[in-house]
VOGU-3710 file (C-alpha; in Angstrom, 3 decimals, decimal comma):
1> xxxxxxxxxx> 109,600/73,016/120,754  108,636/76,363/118,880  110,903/78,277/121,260  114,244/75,629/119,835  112,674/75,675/116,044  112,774/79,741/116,080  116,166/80,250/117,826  117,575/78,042/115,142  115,654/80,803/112,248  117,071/83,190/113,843
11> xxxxxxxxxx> 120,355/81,475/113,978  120,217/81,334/110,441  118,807/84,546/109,367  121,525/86,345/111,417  124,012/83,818/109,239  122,467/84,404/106,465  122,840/88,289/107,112  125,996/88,679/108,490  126,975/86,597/105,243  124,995/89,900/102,849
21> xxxxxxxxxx> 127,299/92,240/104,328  130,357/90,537/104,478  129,823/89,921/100,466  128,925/93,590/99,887  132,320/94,347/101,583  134,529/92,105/99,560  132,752/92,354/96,707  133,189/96,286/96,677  137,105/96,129/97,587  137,582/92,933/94,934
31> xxxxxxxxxx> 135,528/94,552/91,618  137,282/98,095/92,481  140,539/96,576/92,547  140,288/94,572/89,206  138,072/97,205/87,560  138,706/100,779/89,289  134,913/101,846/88,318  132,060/102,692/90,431  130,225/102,493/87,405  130,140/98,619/87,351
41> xxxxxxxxxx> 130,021/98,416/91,400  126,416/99,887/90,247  125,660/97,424/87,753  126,860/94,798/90,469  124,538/96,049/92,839  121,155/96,349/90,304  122,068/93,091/88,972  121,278/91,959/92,467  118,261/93,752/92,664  116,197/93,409/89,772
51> xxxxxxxxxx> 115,862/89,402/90,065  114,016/90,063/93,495  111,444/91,854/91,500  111,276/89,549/88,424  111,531/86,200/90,447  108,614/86,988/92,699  106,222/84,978/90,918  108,413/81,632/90,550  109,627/82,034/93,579  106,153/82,341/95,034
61> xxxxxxxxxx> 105,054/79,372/92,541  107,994/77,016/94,309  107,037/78,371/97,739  103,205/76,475/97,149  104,774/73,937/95,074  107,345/72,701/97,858  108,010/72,652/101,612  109,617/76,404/102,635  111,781/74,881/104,863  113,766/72,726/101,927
71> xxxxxxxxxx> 113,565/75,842/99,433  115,428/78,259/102,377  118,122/74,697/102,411  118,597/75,139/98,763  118,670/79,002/98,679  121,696/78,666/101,343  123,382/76,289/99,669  123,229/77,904/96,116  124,468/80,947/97,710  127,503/79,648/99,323
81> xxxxxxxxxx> 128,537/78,203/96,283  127,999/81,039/93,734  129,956/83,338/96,366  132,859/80,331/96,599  133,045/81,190/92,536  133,219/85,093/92,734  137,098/85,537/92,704  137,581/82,492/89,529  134,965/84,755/88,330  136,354/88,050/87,823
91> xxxxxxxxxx> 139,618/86,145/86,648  137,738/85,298/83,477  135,287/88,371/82,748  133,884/91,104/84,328  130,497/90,033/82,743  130,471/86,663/84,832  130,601/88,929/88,328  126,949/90,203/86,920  125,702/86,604/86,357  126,664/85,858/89,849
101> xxxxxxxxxx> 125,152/88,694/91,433  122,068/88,176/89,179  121,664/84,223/90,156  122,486/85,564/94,201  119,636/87,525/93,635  117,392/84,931/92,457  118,363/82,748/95,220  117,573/85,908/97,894  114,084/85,799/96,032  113,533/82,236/97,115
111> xxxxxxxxxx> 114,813/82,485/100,761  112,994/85,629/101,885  109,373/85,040/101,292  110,026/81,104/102,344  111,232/82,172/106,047  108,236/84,606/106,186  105,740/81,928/105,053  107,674/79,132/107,465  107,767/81,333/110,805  103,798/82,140/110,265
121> xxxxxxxxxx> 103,149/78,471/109,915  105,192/77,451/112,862  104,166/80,452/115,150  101,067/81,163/116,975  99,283/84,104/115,864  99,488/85,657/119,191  103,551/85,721/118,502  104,161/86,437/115,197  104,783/90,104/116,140  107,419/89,403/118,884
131> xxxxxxxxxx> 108,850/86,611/116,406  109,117/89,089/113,550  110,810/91,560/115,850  113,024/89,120/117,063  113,882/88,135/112,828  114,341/91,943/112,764  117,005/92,111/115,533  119,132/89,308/114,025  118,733/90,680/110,304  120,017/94,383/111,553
141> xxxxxxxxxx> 122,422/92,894/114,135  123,959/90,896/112,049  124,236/93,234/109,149  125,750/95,513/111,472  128,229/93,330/112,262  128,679/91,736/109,136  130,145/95,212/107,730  133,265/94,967/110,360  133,801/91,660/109,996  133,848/92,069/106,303
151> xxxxxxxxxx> 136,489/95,058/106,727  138,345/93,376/108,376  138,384/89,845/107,003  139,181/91,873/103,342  142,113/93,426/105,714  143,725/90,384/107,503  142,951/87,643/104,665  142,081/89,319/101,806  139,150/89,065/99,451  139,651/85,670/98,305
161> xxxxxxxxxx> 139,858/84,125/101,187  137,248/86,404/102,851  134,671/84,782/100,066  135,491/81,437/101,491  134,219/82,087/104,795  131,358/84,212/103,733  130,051/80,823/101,553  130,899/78,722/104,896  128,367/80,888/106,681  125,924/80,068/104,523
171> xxxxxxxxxx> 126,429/76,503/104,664  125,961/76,374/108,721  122,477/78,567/107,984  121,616/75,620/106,095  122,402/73,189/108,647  120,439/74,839/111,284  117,624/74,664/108,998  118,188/71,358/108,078  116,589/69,444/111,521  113,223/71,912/111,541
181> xxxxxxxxxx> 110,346/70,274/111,508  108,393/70,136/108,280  105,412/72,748/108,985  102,574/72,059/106,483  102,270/69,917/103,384  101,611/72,027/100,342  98,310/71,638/98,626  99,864/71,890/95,262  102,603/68,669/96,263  101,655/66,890/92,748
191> xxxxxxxxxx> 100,639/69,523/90,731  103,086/70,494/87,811  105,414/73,740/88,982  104,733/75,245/85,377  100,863/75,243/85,783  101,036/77,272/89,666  103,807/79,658/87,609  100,857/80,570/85,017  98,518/80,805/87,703  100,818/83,272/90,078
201> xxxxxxxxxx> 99,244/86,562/88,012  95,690/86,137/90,039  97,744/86,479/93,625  97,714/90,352/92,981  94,149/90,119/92,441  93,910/88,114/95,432  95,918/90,999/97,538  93,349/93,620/95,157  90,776/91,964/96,568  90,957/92,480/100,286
211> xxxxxxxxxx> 91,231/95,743/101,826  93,785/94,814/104,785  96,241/93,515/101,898  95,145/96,162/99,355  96,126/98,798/101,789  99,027/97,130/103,037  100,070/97,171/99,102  99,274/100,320/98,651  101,371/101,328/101,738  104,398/99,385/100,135
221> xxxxxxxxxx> 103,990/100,939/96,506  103,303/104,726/97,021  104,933/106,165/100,610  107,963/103,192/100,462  109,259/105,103/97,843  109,265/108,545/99,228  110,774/106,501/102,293  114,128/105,181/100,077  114,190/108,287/98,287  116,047/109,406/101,797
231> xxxxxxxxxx> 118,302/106,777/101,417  120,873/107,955/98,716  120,232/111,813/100,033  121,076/110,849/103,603  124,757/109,808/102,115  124,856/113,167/100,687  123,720/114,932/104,211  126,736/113,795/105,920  129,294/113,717/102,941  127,966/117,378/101,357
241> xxxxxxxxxx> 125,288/119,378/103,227  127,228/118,893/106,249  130,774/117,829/105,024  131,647/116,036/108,148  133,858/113,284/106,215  134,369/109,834/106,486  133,937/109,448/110,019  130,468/111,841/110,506  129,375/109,418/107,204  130,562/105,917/109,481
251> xxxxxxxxxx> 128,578/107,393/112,910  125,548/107,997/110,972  125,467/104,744/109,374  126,254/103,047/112,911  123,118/105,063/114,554  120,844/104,253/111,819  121,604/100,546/112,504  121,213/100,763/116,516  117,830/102,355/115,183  116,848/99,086/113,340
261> xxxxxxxxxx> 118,009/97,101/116,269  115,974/99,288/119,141  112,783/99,227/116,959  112,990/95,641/116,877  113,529/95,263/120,465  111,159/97,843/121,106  108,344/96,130/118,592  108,892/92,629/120,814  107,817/94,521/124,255  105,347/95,974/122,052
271> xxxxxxxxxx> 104,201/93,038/120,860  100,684/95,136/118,953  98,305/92,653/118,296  95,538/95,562/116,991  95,276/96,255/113,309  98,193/95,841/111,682  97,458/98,198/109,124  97,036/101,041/111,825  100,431/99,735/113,022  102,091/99,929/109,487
281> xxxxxxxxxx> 100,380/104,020/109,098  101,625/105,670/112,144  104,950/104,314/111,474  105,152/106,123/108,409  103,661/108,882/109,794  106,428/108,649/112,719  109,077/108,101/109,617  107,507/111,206/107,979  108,206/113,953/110,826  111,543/112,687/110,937
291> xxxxxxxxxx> 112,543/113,431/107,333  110,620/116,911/107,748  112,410/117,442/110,843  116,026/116,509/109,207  115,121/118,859/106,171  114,667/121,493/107,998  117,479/120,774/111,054  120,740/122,818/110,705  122,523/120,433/113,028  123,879/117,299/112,033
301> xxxxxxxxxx> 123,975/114,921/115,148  120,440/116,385/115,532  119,954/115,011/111,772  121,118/111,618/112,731  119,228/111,380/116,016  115,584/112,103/113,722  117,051/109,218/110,819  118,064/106,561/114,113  114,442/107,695/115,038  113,137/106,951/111,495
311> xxxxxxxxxx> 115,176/103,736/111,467  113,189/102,537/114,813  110,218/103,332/112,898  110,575/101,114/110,009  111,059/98,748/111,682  107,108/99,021/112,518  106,344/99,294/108,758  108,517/95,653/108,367  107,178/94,059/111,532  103,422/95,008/110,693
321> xxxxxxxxxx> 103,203/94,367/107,059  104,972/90,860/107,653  102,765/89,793/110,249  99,174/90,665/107,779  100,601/88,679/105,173  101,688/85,287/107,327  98,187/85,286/109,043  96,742/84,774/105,744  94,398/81,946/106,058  96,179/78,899/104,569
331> xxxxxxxxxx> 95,360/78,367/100,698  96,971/76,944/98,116  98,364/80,379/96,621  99,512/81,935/100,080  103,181/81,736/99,044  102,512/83,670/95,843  100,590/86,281/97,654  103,803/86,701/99,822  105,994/86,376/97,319  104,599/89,001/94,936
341> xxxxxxxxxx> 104,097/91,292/98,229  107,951/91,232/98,496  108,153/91,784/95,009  106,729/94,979/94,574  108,244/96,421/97,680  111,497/95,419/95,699  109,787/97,843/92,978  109,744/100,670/95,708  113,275/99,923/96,483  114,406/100,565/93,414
351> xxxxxxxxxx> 112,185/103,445/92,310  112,615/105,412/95,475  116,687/105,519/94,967  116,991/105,957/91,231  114,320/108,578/91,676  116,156/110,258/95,515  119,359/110,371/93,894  117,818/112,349/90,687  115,930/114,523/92,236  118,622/115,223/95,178
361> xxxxxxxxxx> 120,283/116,892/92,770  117,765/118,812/91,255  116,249/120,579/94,578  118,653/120,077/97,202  119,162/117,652/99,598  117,615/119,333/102,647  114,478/120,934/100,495  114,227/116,849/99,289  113,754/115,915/102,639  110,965/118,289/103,587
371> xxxxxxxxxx> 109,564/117,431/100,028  109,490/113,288/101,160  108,272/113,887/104,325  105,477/115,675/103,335  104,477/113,617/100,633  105,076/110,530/102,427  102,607/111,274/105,123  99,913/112,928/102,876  99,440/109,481/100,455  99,833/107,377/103,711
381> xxxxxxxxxx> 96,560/109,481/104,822  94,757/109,107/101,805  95,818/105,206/101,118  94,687/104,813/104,800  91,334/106,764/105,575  89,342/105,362/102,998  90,581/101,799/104,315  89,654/102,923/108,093  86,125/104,039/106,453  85,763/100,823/104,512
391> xxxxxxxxxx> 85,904/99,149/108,501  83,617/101,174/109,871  81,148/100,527/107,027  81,505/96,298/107,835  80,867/97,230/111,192  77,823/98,668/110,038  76,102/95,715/108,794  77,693/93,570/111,482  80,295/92,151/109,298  84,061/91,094/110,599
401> xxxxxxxxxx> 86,439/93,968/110,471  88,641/91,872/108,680  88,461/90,289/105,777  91,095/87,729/106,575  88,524/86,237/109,576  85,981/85,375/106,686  87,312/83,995/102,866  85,324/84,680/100,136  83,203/82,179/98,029  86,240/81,809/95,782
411> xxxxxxxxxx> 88,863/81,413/98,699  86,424/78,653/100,410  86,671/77,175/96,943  90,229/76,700/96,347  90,623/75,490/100,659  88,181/72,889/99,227  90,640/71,458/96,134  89,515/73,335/93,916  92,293/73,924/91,533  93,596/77,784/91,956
421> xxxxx> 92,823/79,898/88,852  90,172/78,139/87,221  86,574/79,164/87,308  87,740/82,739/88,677  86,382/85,648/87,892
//
């Protein structure tokens, strides 16, 4: 039974992937035909983003209000249709494209966090680090393959037509999801959406207040975004540090993604079941002597052999931190604690390539990447030894090692009924 429930996930998250890509394909071809400008393929793009960070409380808020498997139904659906409008769209203004994107964006917000609450509720514990790896494989997979399909769907039908199927992808994710079995019913099923909304604010003090989620945060806020600085520099490596052209920039791209998709076959074998925090650091620390060791290569396939590696590595960082947040206890403000987890890793997206791309040009692109890599794996070692010190001191006094094996007077209260938010300190 869970075996048929997750292929049909991962059914849909490879759907629901392969769909991303195929809409960042005709989307770019479609607003540079009509527009010509980069500048509002840009805008596009942020408008995108910055709803992931913004909707991370509602979204966590619906996520304990309703089932996750109906809000990943409506996410699905909402997307196919607002991709269906994209070309009547740009017919009548520029400025509707950005709504669009914005409102895809929100949707994204929904659908993420839901399937990583829904797979750690349907999952053993034991498997949530083979399942994740598995949602990894389809995700990068599928992206991967979403980009040539995308070409050349914009190629052989055209952009218009290319939207169509895109939105009919979405609509078969939806239908796999549509016979799951409904996991868990939601503590919060009759309490008003608007009151959980006002009480999503206290789920950051519920990650503050743990050290496995404190560090994992901590992880996600400060060495994420020397990790995306490399992002917009890598671009640059192949296109100007090492001006191999067009097709150096395509066979870096395609290595990075066979990275993804070996780390996640390579975290299944795995399957770690230690501290997932120690999982999550020496990932970044594996990430980190890759971007020292591309700042300071002079060889370019050597380059893209250390970022494949680097990719592979991630994949830890993704796997790990995924896994600490599903086996969270259930309570009634789990999805919000997810949610807003996602959320400020969003944050770290965006800060680490506004601030790569500034500061590639400023120092270089190959002094940036000794500069990331270094700093990278110095604030993962001070994020992580005062965490691995904070164990050792439980162990001590013969308390568990982790927090998340024993809740806290106020978690025991709100598993009780106890209304979330009131009566906290």
């Amino acid at each position: 039974m869970i075996r048929g429930t997750l292929a049909r996930i991962l059914s849909a998250q490879a759907l629901s992937s392969l769909g991303n890509s195929v809409t960042t394909v005709a989307l770019a071809v479609m607003v540079f035909d009509r527009t010509g400008s980069v500048l509002h393929m840009g805008g596009i793009l942020a408008a995108h983003v910055v709803p992931l960070i913004v909707m991370s409380f509602v979204g966590g808020a619906l996520l304990d209000r309703y089932d996750a498997r109906r809000l990943m139904v409506a996410a699905d659906v909402a997307r196919a249709l607002l991709i269906m409008l994209m070309p009547w769209a740009i017919q009548v203004d520029i400025g509707l494209i950005y709504v669009v994107a914005g409102l895809m964006g929100v949707f994204g917000s929904v659908f993420n966090p839901s399937q990583v609450k829904l797979v750690g509720e349907i999952v053993p514990s034991r498997d949530l680090v083979k399942s994740n790896s598995y949602l990894s494989i389809a995700r990068d997979g599928a992206e991967l393959g979403g980009y040539v399909v995308g070409g050349a769907l914009v190629v052989t039908l055209g952009y218009t037509a290319t939207f169509l199927v895109d939105g009919a992808s979405y609509i078969v994710s939806a239908l796999l999801l549509l016979g799951l079995p409904r996991a868990q019913t939601t503590e919060h099923a009759h309490k008003p959406l608007a009151a959980i909304i006002r009480d999503s604010p206290r789920a950051v003090g519920a990650i503050l207040g743990r050290p496995h989620l404190r560090t994992n945060l901590l992880f996600a806020l400060i060495p994420a975004v020397f990790i995306m600085m490399m992002t917009p520099n890598a671009y640059a490596l192949a296109l100007e540090v090492f001006d191999v052209g067009a097709t150096g920039f395509a066979a870096m791209e395609v290595a990075m993604a066979l990275g993804f998709i070996v780390g996640g076959v390579i975290a299944s074998r795995v399957d770690y079941q230690g501290d997932r925090n120690r999982y999550v650091f020496w990932s970044i620390i594996c990430m980190s002597v890759g971007m020292l060791g591309v700042g300071l290569s002079d060889y370019f396939w050597l380059s893209v052999a250390l970022l494949a590696g680097g990719a592979v590595a991630n994949v830890g960082v993704l796997v790990g931190s995924m896994t600490l947040f599903q086996e969270i206890e259930p309570r009634p403000d789990k999805g919000r604690i997810i949610a807003v987890r996602a959320g400020f890793g969003q944050i770290a997206t965006a800060v680490g390539l506004l601030a790569g791309g500034a500061l590639g040009a400023i120092v270089g692109v190959r002094p940036l990447f000794v500069l990331i890599g270094f700093a990278c794996a110095v604030s993962a070692i001070v994020i992580y030894l005062p965490y691995v010190g904070s164990l050792a001191g439980r162990a001590e006094v013969g308390e568990p090692a982790s927090p998340l094996d024993s809740p806290s007077k106020v978690d025991m209260r709100a598993l009780e009924g106890e209304p979330f938010g009131e009566g906290q300190a």
